[in-house]
C-alpha positions as CSV (number, residue, x, y, z in Angstrom):
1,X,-7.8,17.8,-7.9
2,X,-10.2,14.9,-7.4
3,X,-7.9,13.9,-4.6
4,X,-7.3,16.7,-3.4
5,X,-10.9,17.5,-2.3
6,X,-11.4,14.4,-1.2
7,X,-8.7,14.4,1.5
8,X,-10.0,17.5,2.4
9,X,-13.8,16.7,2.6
10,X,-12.7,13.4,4.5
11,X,-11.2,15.5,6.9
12,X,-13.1,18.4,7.3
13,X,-16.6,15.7,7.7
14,X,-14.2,13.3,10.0
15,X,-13.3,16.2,12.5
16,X,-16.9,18.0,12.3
17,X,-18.8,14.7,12.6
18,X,-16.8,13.8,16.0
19,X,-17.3,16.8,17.8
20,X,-21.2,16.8,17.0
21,X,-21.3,13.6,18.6
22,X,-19.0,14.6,21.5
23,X,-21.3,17.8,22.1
24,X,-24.8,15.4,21.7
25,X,-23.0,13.0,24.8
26,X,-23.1,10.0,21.7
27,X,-19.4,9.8,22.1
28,X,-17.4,9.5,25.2
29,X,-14.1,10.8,24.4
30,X,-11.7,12.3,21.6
31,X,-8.7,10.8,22.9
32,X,-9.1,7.5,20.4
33,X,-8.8,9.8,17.0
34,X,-5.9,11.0,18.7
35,X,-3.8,8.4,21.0
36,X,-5.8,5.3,20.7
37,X,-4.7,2.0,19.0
38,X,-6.3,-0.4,16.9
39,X,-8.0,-2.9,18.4
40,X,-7.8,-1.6,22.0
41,X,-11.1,-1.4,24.1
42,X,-13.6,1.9,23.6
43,X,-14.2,3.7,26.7
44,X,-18.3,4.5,26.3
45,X,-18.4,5.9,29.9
46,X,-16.7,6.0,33.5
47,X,-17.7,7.1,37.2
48,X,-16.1,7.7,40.3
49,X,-14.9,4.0,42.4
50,X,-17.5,6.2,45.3
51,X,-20.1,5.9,43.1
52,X,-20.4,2.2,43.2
53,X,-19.7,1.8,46.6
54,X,-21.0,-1.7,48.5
55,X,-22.3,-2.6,45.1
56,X,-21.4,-6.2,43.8
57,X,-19.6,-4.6,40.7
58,X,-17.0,-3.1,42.8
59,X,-16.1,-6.3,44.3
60,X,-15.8,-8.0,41.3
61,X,-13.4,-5.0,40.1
62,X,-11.3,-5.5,42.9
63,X,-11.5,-9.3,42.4
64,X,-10.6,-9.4,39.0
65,X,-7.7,-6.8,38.8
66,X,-6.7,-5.5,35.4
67,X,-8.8,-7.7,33.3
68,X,-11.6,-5.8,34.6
69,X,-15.2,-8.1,34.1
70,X,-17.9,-8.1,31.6
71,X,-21.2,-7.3,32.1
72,X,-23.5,-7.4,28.8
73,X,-21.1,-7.1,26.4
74,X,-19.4,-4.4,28.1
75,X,-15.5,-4.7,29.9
76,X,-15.5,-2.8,32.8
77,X,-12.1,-1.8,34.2
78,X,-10.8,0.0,37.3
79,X,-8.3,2.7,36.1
80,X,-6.1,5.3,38.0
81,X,-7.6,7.4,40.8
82,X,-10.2,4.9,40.8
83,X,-12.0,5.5,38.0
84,X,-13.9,2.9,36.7
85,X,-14.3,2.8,32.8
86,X,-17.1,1.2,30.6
87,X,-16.0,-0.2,27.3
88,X,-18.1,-1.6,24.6
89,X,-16.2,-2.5,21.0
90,X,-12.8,-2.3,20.1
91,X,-11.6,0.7,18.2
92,X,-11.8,0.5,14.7
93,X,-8.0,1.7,13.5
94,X,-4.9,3.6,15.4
95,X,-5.3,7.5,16.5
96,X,-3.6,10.1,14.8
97,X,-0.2,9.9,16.4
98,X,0.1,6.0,16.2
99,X,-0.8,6.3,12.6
100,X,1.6,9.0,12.3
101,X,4.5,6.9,14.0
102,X,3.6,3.7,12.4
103,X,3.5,4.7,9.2
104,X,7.2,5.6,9.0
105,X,7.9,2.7,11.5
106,X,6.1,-0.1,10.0
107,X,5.2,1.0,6.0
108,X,8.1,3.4,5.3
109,X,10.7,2.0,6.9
110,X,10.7,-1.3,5.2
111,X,9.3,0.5,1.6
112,X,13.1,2.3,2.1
113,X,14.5,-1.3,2.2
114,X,12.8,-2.2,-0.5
115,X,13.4,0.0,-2.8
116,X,16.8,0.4,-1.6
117,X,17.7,-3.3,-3.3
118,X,15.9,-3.1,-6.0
119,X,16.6,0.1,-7.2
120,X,20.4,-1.1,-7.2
121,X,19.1,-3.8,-9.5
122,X,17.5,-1.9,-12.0
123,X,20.8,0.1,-12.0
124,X,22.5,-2.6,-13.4
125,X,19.5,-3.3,-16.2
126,X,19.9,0.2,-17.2
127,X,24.2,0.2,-17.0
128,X,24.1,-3.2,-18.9
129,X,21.3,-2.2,-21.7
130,X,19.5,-4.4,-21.1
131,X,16.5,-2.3,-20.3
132,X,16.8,-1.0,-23.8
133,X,17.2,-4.2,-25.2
134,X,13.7,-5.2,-23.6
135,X,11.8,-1.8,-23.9
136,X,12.4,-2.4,-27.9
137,X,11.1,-6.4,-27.8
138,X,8.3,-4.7,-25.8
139,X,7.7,-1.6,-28.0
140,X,5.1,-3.2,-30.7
141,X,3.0,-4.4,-27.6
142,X,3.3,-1.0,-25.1
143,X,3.7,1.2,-28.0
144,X,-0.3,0.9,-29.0
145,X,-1.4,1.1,-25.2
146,X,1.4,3.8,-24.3
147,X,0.9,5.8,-27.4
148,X,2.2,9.2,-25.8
149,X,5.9,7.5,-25.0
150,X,8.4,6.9,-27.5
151,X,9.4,3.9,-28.9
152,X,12.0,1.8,-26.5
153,X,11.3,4.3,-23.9
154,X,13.2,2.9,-20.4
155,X,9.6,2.8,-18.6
156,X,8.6,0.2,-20.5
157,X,11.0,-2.4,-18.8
158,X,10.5,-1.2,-15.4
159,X,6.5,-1.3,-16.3
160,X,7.0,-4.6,-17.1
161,X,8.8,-5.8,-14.3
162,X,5.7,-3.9,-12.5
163,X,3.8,-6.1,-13.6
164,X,5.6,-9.4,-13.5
165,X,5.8,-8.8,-9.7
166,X,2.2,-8.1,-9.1
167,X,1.1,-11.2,-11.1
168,X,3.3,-13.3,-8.7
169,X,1.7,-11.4,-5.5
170,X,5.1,-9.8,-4.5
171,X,4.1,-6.5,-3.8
172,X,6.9,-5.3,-2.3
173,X,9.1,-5.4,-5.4
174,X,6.5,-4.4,-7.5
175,X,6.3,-0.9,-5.6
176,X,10.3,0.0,-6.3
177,X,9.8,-1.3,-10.4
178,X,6.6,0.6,-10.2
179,X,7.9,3.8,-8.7
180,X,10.9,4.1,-11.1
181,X,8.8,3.8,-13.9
182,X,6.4,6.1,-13.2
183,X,9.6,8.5,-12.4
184,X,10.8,7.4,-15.9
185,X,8.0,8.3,-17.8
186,X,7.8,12.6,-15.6
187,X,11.4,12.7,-17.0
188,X,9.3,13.5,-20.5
189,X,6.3,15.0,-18.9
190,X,5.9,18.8,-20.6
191,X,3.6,19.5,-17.7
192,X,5.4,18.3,-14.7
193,X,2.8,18.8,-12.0
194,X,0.1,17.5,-14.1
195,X,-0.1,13.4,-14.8
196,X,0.6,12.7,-18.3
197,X,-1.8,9.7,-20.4
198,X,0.7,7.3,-20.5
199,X,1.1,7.7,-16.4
200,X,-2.6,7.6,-15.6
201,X,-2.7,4.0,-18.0
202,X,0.0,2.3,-16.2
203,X,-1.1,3.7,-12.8
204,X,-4.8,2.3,-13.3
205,X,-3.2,-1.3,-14.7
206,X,-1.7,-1.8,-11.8
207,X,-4.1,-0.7,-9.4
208,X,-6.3,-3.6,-11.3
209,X,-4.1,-6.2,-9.5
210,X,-3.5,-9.1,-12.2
211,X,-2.3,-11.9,-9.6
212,X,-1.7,-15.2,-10.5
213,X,0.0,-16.1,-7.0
214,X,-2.0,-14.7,-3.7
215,X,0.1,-15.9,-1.7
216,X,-0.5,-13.8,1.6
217,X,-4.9,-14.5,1.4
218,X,-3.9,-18.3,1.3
219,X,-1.7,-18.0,4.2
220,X,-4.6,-15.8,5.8
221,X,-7.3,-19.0,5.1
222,X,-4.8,-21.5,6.4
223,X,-4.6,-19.7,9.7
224,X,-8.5,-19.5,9.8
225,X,-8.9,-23.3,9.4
226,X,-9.8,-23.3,5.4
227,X,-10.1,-26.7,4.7
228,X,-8.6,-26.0,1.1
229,X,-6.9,-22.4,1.5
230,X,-5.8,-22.2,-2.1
231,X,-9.4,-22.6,-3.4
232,X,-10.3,-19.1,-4.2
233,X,-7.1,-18.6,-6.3
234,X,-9.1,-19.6,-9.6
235,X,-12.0,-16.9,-8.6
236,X,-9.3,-14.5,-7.6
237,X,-7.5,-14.9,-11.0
238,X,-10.5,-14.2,-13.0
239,X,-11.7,-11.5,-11.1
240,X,-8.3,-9.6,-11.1
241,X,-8.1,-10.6,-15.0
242,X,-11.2,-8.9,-15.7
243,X,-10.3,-6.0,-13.7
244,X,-7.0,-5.6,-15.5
245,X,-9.0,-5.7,-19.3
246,X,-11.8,-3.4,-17.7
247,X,-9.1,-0.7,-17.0
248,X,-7.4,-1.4,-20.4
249,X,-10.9,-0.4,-22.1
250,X,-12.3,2.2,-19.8
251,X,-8.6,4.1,-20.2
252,X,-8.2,3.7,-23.8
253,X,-11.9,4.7,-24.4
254,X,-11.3,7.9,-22.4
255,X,-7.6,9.0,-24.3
256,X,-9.0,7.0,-27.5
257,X,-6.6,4.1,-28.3
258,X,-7.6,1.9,-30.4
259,X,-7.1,-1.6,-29.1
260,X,-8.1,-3.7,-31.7
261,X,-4.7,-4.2,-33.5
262,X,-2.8,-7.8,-34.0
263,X,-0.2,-6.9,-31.3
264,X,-2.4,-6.0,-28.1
265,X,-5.2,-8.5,-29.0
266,X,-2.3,-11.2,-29.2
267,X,-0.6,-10.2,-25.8
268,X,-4.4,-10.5,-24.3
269,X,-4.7,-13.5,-26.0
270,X,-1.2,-15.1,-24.9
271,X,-1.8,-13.8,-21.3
272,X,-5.0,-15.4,-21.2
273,X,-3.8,-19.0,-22.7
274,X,-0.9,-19.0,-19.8
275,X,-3.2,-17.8,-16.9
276,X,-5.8,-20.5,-18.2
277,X,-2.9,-23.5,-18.7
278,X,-1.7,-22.3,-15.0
279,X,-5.0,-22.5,-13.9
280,X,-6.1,-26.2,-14.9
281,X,-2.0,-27.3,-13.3
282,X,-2.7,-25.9,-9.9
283,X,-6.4,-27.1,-9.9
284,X,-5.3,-30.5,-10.2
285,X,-2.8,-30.4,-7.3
286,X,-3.9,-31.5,-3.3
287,X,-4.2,-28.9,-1.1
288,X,-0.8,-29.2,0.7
289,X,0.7,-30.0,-3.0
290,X,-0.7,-26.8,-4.5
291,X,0.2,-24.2,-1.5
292,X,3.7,-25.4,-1.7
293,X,4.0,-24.9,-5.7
294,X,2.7,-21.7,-5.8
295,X,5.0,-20.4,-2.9
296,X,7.9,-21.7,-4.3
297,X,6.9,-20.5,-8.1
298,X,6.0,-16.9,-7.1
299,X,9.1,-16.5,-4.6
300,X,11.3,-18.6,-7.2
301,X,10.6,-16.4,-10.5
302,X,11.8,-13.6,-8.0
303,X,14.7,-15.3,-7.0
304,X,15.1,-15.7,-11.0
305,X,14.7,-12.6,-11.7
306,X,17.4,-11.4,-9.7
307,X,19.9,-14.3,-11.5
308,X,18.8,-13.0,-14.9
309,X,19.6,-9.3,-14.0
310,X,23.2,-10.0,-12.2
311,X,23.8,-12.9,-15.0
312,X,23.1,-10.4,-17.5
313,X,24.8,-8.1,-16.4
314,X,28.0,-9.9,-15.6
315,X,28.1,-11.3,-19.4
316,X,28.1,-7.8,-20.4
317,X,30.6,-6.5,-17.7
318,X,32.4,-4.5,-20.8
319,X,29.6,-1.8,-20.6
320,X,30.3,-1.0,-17.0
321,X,34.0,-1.0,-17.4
322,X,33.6,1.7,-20.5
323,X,31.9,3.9,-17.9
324,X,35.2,3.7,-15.5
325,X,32.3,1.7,-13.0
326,X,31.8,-2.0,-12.2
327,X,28.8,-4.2,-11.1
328,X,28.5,-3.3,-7.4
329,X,29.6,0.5,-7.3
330,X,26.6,0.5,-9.8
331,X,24.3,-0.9,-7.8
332,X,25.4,1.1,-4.7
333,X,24.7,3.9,-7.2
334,X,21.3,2.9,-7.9
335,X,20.7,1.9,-4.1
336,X,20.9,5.5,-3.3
337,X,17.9,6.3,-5.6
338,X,15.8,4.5,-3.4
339,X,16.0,6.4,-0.9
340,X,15.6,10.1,-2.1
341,X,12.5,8.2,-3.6
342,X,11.5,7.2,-0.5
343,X,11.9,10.8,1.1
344,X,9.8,11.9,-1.4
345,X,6.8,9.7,-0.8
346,X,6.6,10.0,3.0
347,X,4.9,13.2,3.1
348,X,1.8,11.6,0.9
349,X,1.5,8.1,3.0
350,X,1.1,10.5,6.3
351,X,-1.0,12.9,4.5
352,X,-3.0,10.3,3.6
353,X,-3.2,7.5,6.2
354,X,-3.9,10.4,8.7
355,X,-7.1,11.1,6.9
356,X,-8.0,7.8,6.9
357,X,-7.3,6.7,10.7
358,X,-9.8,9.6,11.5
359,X,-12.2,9.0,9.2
360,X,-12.4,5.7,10.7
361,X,-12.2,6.2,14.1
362,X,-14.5,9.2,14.0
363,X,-17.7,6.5,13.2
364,X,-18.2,8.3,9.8
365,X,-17.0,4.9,8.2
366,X,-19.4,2.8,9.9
367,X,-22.3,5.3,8.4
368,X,-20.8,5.1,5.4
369,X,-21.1,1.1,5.5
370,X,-24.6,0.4,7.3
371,X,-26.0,2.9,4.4
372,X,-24.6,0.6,1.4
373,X,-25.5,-3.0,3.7
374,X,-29.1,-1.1,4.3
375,X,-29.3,-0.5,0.5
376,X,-27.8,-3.7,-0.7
377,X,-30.8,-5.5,1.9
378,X,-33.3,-3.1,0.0
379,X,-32.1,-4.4,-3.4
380,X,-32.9,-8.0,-1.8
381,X,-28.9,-9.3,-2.4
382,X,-27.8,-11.9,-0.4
383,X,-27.4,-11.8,3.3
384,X,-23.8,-13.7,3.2
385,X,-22.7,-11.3,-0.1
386,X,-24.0,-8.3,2.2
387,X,-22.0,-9.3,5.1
388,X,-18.7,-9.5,3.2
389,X,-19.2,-5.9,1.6
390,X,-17.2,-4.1,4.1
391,X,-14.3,-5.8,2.8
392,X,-15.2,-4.2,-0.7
393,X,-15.8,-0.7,0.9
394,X,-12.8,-0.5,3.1
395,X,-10.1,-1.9,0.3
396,X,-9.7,1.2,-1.6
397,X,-9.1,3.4,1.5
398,X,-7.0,0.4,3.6
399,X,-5.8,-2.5,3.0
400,X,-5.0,-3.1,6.7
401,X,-8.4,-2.0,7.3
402,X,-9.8,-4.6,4.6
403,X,-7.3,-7.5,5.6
404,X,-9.4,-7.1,9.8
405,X,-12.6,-7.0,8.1
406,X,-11.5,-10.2,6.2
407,X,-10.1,-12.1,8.9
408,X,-13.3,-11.1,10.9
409,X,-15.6,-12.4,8.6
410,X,-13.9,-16.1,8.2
411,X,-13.6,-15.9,12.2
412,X,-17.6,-15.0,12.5
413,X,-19.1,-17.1,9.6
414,X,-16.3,-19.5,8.8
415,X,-13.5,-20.1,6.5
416,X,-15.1,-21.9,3.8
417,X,-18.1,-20.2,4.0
418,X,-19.3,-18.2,1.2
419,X,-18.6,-14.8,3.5
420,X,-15.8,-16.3,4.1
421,X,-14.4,-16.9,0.5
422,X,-16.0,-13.6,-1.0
423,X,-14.2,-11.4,1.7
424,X,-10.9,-13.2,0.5
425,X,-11.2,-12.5,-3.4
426,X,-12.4,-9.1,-2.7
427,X,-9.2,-8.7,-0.6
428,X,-6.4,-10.5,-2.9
429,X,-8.5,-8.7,-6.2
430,X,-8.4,-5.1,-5.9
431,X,-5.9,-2.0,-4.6
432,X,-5.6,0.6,-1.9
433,X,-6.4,2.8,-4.7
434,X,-6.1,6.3,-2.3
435,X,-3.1,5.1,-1.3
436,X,-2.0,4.0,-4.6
437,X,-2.4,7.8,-6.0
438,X,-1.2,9.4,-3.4
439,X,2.2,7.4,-3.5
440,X,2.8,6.7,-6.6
441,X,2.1,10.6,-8.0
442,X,3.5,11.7,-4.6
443,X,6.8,10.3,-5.8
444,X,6.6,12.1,-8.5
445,X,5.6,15.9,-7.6
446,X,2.0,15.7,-9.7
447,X,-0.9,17.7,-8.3
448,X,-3.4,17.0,-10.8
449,X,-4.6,13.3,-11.2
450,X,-7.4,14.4,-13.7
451,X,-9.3,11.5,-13.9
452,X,-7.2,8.6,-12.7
453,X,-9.7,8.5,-9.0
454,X,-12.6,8.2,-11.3
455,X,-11.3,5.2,-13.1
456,X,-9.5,3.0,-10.4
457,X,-12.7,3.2,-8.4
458,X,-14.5,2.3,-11.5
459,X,-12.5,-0.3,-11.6
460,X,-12.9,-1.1,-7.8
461,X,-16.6,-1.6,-8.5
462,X,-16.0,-3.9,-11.8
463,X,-13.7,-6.1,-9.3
464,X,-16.4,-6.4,-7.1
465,X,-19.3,-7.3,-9.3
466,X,-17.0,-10.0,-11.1
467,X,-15.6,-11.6,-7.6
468,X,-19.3,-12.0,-6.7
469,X,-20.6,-13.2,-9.9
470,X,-17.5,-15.6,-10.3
471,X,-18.1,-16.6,-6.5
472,X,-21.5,-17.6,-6.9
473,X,-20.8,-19.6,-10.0
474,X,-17.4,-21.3,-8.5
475,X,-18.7,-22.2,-5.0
């Protein structure tokens, strides 16, 4: 429901909010929430070539062709029919029909691939048993968070896998294991349209974003000119760390698990000792040293991964054969999975992303953002914490949108400047969470989220309070 009247309100503001301004003459045109592109030039104004004729603009037009010339921070153009345009900015994300095509063209598309592969995989875990033998080693641990599913239920290997992949920063396996388990666990939901306890924990877990490996952010800060790339990866570790435990408690406080057993406070005890031993090894590499281990650990535990599955599975080749099947047909079985699943999610990442692109290019965004820089000023916070808060605003609706507001803060204020390195933990640290719920409970059929929103952007905000506090402490 919660999202549900949000994509609705989003909309309905959007839309209303842009034809107010049209009709008060404060914007020029409509086309850009419909045809525009990210990043292309917005038209403000335009006049008739006769208008400026025997001026010195008009020359310079002529002159300078299609790059058009500048005048006060403005490109002006000459268009067909001689029209000469006035643009000032850059328009903030693609129109409706861009988004629309790019969505299946550049997110669903690949998604299909994705899930394509690794849904054959976890076809052969569940042909070979071996997703049963490791839902029962991990059944004392997810039984107490997961109290709703029974004991060696099949979700709890794909969860974990989930998991495994998100730590390492590969999110595009973590979206098939992710998918399937969340399909695993509506197998057993009584109320199919309606998101069971057990989905709502592992959906808010994830959206915390426990990353070990941010693989992509450091890339990012090497192509802005970081002089040490990899330096937020300690910040970034704690903040997601704390993120993760702060959706553990506020999720178990509202279905009222009790956490405090030897099991769970042993896991969060291992998982802390590893992420801290992992810690003090890649502080202590160089720069070029440490870039190149964590590449090759987070793309090499996937490559492992794989092995184990197909190694596994070969050793135990008898189980396939007592089903009249073999090792590939299986995983052509379980390739085709991923793409009904895929069919079924494509409605939601339009639904959603189309609300979004207008919501942005409508100017309601950039409201929404001056009001919470204004406030923040008002509260006295920091000028270079202030600057990298659209970052934190834009991440739960896009994390394209984010990853430009990123990019443009280490561009403007530098790489290794605070701004800089705060915009990069608030994007490696936290999830798309609208996007999150609408795919992952699109794939699913659910309607009602109850209270999952609530939580993930409660979550959102702990994320960001921790990356700035651990920020200001680290650099």
């Amino acid at each position: 429901m919660a999202l549900s009247r949000f994509w609705t309100f989003i909309l309905i503001l959007s839309i209303g909010y842009a034809l107010v301004m049209l009709a008060t003459g404060r914007q020029h045109s409509l086309g850009t929430l419909v045809n525009g592109n990210q990043g292309d030039p917005l038209m403000v104004a335009e006049k008739d070539s006769a208008e400026l004729r025997g001026t010195a603009l008009l020359l310079d037009l002529r002159a300078a062709g299609d790059e058009g010339v500048m005048r006060n921070d403005t490109l002006i153009t000459m268009g067909k029919g001689g029209m000469v345009r006035y643009s000032h900015g850059t328009q903030a994300a693609d129109g409706l029909f861009e988004t629309c095509k790019n969505t299946v063209m550049d997110l669903w598309l690949p998604l299909i691939g994705y899930l394509t592969f690794f849904c054959g995989l976890m076809n052969l875990l569940v042909d070979s048993r071996a997703m049963e033998k490791l839902a029962r080693f991990l059944s004392p641990i997810f039984g107490r968070i997961f109290p709703d599913l029974p004991k060696d239920h099949p979700a709890y290997g794909y969860m974990t896998l989930n998991f495994a992949a998100n730590f390492l920063g590969l999110d595009n396996a973590a979206t098939p294991f992710g998918l399937k388990a969340m399909e695993s666990m509506q197998e057993s939901n009584p109320t199919p349209d309606r998101a069971t306890n057990s989905q709502i924990m592992f959906l808010c877990l994830h959206a915390a974003g426990l990353t070990l490996l941010p693989t992509s952010i450091i890339g990012y800060r090497a192509a802005m000119g970081a002089a040490n790339p990899a330096d937020i990866m300690i910040p970034m570790i704690v903040t997601s760390f704390v993120g993760t435990l702060a959706a553990l408690l506020f999720v178990s406080i509202r279905q009222r698990i009790n956490l405090f057993n030897l099991p769970v406070m042993l896991f969060v005890v291992g998982v802390s000792v590893t992420i801290g031993g992992l810690m003090v090894y890649i502080s202590g590499l160089a720069g070029a040293a440490k870039f190149h281990f964590t590449d090759n650990l987070g793309n090499g535990m996937l490559l492992g991964i794989i092995l184990l599955i197909v190694g596994y599975a070969f050793l135990h080749e008898r189980y396939f054969k007592a089903k009249g099947t073999n090792m590939f047909d299986s995983f052509i079985h379980g390739s085709k999975d991923g793409w009904t699943t895929g069919l079924r999610v494509l409605p939601y990442m339009i639904a959603m992303l189309c609300a979004l692109s207008i919501f942005r290019n409508s100017g309601l965004m950039t409201i929404v953002m001056d009001g919470m820089s204004t406030a923040l000023a008002f509260f006295k916070v920091d000028r270079e914490i202030i600057d990298a808060i659209p970052v934190a605003i834009m991440r739960p609706f896009s994390a394209g949108g984010a990853r430009g507001f990123m990019l443009d803060a280490m561009k403007t204020y530098g790489a290794d400047s605070f701004t800089g390195q705060l915009s990069s933990i608030l994007q490696g640290a936290a999830e798309t969470t609208f996007y999150v719920i609408a795919l992952y409970f699109g794939a699913v059929n659910v309607k009602d989220t109850r209270y999952t929103l609530g939580i993930m952007l409660l979550v959102d905000l702990v994320c960001v309070l921790t990356a700035i506090v651990v920020c200001s402490l680290y650099f």
